[in-house]
C-alpha positions in Angstrom: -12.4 -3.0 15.0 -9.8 -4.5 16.9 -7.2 -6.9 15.5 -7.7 -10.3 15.5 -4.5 -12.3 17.9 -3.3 -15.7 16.0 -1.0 -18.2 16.6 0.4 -21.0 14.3 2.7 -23.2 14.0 4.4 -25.0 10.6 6.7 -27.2 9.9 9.3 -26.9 7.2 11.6 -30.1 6.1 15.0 -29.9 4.9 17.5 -32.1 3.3 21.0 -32.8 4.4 22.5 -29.8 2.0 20.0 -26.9 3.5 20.6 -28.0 7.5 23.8 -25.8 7.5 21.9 -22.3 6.4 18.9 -23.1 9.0 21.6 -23.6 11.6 23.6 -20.7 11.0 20.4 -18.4 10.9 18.6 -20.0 14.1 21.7 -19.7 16.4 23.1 -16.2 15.1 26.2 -17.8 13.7 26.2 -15.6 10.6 27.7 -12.2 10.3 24.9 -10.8 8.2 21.9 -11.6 7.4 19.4 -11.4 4.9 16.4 -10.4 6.8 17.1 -6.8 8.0 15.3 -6.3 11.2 17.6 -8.8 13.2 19.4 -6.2 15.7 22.9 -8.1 16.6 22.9 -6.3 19.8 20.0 -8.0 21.0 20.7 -11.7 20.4 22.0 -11.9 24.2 17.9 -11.6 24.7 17.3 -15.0 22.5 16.4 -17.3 25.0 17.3 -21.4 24.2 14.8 -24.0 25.6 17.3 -26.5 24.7 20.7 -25.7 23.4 22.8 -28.1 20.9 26.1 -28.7 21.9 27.3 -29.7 19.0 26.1 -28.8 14.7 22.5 -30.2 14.1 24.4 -32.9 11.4 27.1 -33.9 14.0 23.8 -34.8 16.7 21.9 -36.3 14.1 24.9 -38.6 13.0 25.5 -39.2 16.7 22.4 -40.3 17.3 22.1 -42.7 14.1 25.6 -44.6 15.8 23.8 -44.8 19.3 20.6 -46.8 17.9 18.3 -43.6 18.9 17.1 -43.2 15.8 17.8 -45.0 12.4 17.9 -44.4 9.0 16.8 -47.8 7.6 15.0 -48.0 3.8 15.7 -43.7 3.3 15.5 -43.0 0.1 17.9 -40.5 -1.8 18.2 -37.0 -0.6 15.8 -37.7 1.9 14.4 -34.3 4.4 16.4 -35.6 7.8 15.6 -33.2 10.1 12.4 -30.7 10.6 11.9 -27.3 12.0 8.4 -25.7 13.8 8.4 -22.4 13.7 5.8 -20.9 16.8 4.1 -17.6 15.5 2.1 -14.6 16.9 1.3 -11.3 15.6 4.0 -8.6 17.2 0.8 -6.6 18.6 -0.1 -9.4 20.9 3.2 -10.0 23.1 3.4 -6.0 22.9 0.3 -5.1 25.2 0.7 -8.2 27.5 4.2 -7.2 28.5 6.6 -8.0 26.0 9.7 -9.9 26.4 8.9 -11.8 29.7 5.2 -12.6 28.5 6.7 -14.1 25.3 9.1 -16.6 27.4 6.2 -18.3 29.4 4.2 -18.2 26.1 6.8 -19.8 24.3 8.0 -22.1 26.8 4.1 -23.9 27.1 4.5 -23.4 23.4 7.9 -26.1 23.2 6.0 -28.3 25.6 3.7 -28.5 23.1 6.7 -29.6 20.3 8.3 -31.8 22.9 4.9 -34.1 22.8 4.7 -33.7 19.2 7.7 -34.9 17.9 7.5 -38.1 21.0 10.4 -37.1 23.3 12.7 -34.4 24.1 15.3 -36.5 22.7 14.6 -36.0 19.3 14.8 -31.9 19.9 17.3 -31.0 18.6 17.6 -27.2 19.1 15.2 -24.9 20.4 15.4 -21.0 20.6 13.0 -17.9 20.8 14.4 -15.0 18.5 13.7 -11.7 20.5 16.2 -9.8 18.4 13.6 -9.1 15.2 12.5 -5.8 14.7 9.1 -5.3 14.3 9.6 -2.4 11.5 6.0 -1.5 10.5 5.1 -1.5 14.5 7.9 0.3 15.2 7.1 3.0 13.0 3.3 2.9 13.7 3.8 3.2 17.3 7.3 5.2 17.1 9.5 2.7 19.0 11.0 -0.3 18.7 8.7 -2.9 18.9 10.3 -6.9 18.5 9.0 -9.2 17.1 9.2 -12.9 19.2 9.1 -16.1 17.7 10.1 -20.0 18.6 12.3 -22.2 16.2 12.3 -25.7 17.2 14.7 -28.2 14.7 14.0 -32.0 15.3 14.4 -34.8 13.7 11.1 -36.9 12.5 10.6 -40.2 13.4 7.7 -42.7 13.7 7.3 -46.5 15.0 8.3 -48.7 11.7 8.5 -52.9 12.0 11.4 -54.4 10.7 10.1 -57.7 9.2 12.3 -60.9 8.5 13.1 -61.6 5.2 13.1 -64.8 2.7 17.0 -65.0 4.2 15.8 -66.0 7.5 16.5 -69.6 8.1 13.3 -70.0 10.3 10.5 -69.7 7.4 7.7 -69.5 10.8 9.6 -65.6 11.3 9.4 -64.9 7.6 7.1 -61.3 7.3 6.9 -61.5 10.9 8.4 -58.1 12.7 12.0 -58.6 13.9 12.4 -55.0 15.3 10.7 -51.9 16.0 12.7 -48.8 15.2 12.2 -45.1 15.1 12.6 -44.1 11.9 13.6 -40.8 10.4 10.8 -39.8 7.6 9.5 -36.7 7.3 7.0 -38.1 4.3 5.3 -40.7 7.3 5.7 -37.9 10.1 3.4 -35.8 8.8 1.3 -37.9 6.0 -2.1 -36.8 5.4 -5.1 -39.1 5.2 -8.6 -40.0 4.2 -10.7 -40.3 7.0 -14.5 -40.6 7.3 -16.7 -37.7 9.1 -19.6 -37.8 11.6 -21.8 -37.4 8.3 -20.5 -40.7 7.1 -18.6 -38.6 4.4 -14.7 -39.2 3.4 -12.4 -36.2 3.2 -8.7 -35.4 3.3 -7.3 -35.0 6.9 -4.1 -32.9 6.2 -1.7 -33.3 8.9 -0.8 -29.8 9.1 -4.6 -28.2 9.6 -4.6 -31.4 12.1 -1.0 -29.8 13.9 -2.8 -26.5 13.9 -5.3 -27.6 15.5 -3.7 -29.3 18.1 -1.8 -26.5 19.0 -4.2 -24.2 19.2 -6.5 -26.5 21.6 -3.1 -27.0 23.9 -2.4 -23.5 24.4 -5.9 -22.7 25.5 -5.5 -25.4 27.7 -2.7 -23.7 29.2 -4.9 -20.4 29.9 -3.7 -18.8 26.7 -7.5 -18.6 25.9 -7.2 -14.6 24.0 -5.6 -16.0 21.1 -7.1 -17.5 18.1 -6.2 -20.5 15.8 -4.4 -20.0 12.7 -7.1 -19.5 9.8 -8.1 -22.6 8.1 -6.9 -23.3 4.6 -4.2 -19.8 4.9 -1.6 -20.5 3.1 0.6 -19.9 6.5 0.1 -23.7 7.5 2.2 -24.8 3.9 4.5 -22.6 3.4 8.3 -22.7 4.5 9.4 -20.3 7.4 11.2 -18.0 5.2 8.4 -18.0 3.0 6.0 -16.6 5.4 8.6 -14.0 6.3 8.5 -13.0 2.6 4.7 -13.1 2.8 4.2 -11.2 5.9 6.6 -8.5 5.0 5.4 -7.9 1.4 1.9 -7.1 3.8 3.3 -5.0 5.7 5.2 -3.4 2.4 1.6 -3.0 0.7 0.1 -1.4 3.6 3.2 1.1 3.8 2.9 1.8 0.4 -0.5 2.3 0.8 0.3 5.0 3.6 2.3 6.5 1.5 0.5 7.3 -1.1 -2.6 8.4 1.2 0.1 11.0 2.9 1.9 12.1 -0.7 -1.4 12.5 -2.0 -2.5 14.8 0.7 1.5 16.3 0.3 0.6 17.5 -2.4 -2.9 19.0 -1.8 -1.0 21.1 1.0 1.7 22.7 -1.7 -1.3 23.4 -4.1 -2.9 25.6 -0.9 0.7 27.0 -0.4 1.4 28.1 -3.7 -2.7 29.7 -3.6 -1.7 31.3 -0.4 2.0 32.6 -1.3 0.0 33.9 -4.7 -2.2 35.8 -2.8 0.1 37.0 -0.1 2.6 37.9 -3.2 -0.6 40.2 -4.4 -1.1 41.1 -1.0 2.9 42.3 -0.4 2.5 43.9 -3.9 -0.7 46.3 -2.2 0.7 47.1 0.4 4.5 48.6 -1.6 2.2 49.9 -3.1 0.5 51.8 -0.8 3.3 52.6 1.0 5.0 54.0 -2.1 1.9 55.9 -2.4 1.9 57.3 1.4 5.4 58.1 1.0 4.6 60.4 -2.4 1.3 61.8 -0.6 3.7 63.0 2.9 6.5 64.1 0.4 4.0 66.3 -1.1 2.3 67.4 1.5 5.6 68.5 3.3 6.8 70.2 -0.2 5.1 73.6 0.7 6.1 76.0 3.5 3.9 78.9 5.4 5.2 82.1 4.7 5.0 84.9 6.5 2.0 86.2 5.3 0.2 82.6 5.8 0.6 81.8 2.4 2.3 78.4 1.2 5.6 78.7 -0.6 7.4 75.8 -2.6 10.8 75.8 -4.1 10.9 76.2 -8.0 12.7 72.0 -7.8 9.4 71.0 -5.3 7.1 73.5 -7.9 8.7 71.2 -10.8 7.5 67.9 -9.2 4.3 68.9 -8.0 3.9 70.7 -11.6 4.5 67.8 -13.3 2.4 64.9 -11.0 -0.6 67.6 -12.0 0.2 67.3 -15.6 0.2 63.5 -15.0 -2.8 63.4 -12.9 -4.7 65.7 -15.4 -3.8 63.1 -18.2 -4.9 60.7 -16.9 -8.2 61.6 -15.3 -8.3 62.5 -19.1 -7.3 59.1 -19.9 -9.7 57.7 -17.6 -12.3 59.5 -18.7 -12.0 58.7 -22.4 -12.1 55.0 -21.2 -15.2 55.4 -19.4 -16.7 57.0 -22.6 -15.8 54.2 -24.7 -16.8 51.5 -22.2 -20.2 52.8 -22.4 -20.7 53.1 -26.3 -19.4 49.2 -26.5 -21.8 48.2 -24.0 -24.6 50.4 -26.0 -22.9 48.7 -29.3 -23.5 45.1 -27.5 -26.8 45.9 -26.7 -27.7 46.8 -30.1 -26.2 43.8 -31.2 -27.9 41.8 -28.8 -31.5 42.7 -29.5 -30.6 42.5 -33.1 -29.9 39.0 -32.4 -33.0 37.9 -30.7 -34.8 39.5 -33.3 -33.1 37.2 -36.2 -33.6 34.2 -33.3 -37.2 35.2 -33.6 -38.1 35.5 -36.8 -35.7 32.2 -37.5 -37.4 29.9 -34.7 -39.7 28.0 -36.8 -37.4 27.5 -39.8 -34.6 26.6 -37.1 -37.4 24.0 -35.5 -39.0 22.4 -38.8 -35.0 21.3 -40.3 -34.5 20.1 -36.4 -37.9 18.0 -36.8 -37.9 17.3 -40.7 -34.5 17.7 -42.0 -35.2 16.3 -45.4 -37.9 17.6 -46.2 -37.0 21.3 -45.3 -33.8 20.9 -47.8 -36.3 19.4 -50.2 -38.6 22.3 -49.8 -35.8 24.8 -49.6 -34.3 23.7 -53.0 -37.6 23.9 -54.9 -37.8 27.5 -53.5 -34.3 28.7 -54.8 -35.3 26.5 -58.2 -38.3 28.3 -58.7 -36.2 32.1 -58.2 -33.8 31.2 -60.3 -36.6 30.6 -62.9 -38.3 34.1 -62.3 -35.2 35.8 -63.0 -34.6 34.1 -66.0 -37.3 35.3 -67.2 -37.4 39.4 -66.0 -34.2 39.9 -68.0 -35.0 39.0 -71.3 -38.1 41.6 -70.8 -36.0 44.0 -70.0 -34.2 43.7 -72.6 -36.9 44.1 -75.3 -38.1 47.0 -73.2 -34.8 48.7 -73.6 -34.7 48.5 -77.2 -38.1 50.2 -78.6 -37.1 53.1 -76.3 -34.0 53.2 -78.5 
């Protein structure tokens, strides 16, 4: 089955304090970083959509002075600026092409952002990260594979009235809307709300299922039609972009782990049939010294004796020694041998014995061995009356004896 091809997008809010880490990381402004597959040689490839000229606090502050956007009735430690992150599986951009593929994708892809947040103006950075190793493609297909993604940072705004107050000194403007402003609030931005169905039923219309949505539908506008929306109700559309990270590559962890195992598991099947085999090619070395050593003896031997002149076969009295003495030896222990043989076949007459001896008792012992199996109680009832009633008998044959005994004296 092949794998399904998804793209998402989510958004991820951050306060004033967290910009600076987001805008270190996005523009490969730190020396090292905490996610391992970033290659620092390939961050020439990174391609920026639109570049800030400036830090992402300097432009937002810049553009609060200028009127372009305003930070009227924030509350404390508010989220100021927003980030989409533009996501597809690594396998997708791999077999359409790669790195060139992934540029158009992700341009239509900050078009898309651009709409969404009302007006290039309020991008403030956008850049595609083609530097990120892939690792568990990498290794699957044994090269490296990148993995290309789109960070957009942008500041939130929507359409909010400012009224006149009680202050006013016209009371006719009092409540009425003095100004129309765009103001910076993530909580608005992306609010979610109750809306009513085609079944005349109220649900819950979360604004990022609705962003997912809307994305998907514009990139298959675009001709991007081989790619799916992001699933509905994955926790992908919440979480922060470092937390899908996490989640994606504890995935691809489980499923190395999981190769792992499968591959020391059959590891170790293999040394169990290697130790077998060196066994039996240890036995198998051991025959054949053996033999050898055996060959050797035979052709020493055999070469021992010489033809004399007469025909007949002389050895020296040293040979006559040896071959005296492997005769002896041989003679033993075909004696030996044959001794063992003997025995061998009175134990197996011995065990025979004892084995029709035993299915004789088996025999003669089936029904008692069957009635305490059936009627266990009242077999030992029975049996102890038995044993009662001998015990009684030979109480009384001895006293008889005894009287016999003494008239004979």
């Amino acid at each position: 089955m092949s794998k399904i091809d998804r793209c998402f997008v989510r958004n991820q809010g951050y306060t004033r304090s967290k910009v600076g880490n987001i805008e270190r990381h996005n523009e490969r402004k730190n020396q090292h970083y905490g996610n391992g597959d970033v290659v620092a040689e390939r961050a020439g490839f990174n391609v920026h959509y639109k570049k800030c000229d400036d830090s992402y606090l300097s432009t937002f502050d810049r553009m609060v002075e200028d009127g372009t956007i305003s930070t009227w009735n924030l509350k404390k430690d508010p989220k100021i600026i927003d980030e989409f992150i533009f996501d597809v599986n690594t396998e997708y951009f791999d077999r359409h092409g790669g790195y060139e593929y992934a540029k158009r994708f992700y341009e239509e892809a900050y078009r898309f952002a651009v709409a969404e947040v009302g007006g290039e103006e309020f991008v403030l950075s956008a850049v595609m990260h083609a530097d990120e190793r892939n690792r568990a493609v990498s290794e699957q297909l044994g090269r490296n594979v990148y993995h290309y993604h789109l960070h957009v940072m942008y500041v939130p705004v929507v359409d909010a009235g400012i009224r006149w107050t009680k202050r006013c000194k016209d009371p006719k403007l009092v409540g009425k809307v003095k100004a129309v402003v765009k103001q910076v609030s993530n909580s608005k931005k992306w609010k979610s709300e109750m809306v009513v169905g085609e079944d005349g039923k109220k649900r819950i219309a979360y604004s990022y299922a609705a962003l997912q949505d809307r994305f998907h539908q514009h990139m298959n506008d675009a001709g991007y039609t081989d790619v799916e929306r992001g699933e509905r109700g994955s926790s992908a559309e919440h979480l922060s972009v470092l937390g899908f990270k996490i989640q994606q590559d504890a995935k691809r962890a489980a499923a190395l782990e999981q190769d792992v195992q499968a591959k020391q598991k059959k590891s170790a099947e293999l040394d169990r049939q290697t130790k077998r085999q060196q066994g039996r090619l240890s036995l198998l070395r051991e025959k054949v010294k053996f033999k050898k050593q055996a060959a050797i003896m035979f052709s020493e031997i055999e070469n021992m004796a010489k033809k004399s002149i007469g025909g007949k076969m002389q050895l020296s009295l040293d040979d006559w020694e040896i071959v005296s003495e492997l005769a002896k030896k041989g003679v033993i222990a075909d004696t030996s041998i044959a001794d063992l043989e003997r025995k061998l076949v009175e134990v197996q007459k011995g065990s025979e014995i004892y084995k029709q001896r035993w299915e004789t008792l088996s025999a003669q012992t089936k029904d008692y061995v069957q009635a305490k199996q059936q009627a266990p109680e009242e077999m030992r009832s029975a049996l102890a009356t038995v044993m009662r009633e001998t015990r009684e008998r030979q109480a009384l044959v001895i006293p008889t004896k005894q009287r016999s005994n003494s008239l004979e004296r």
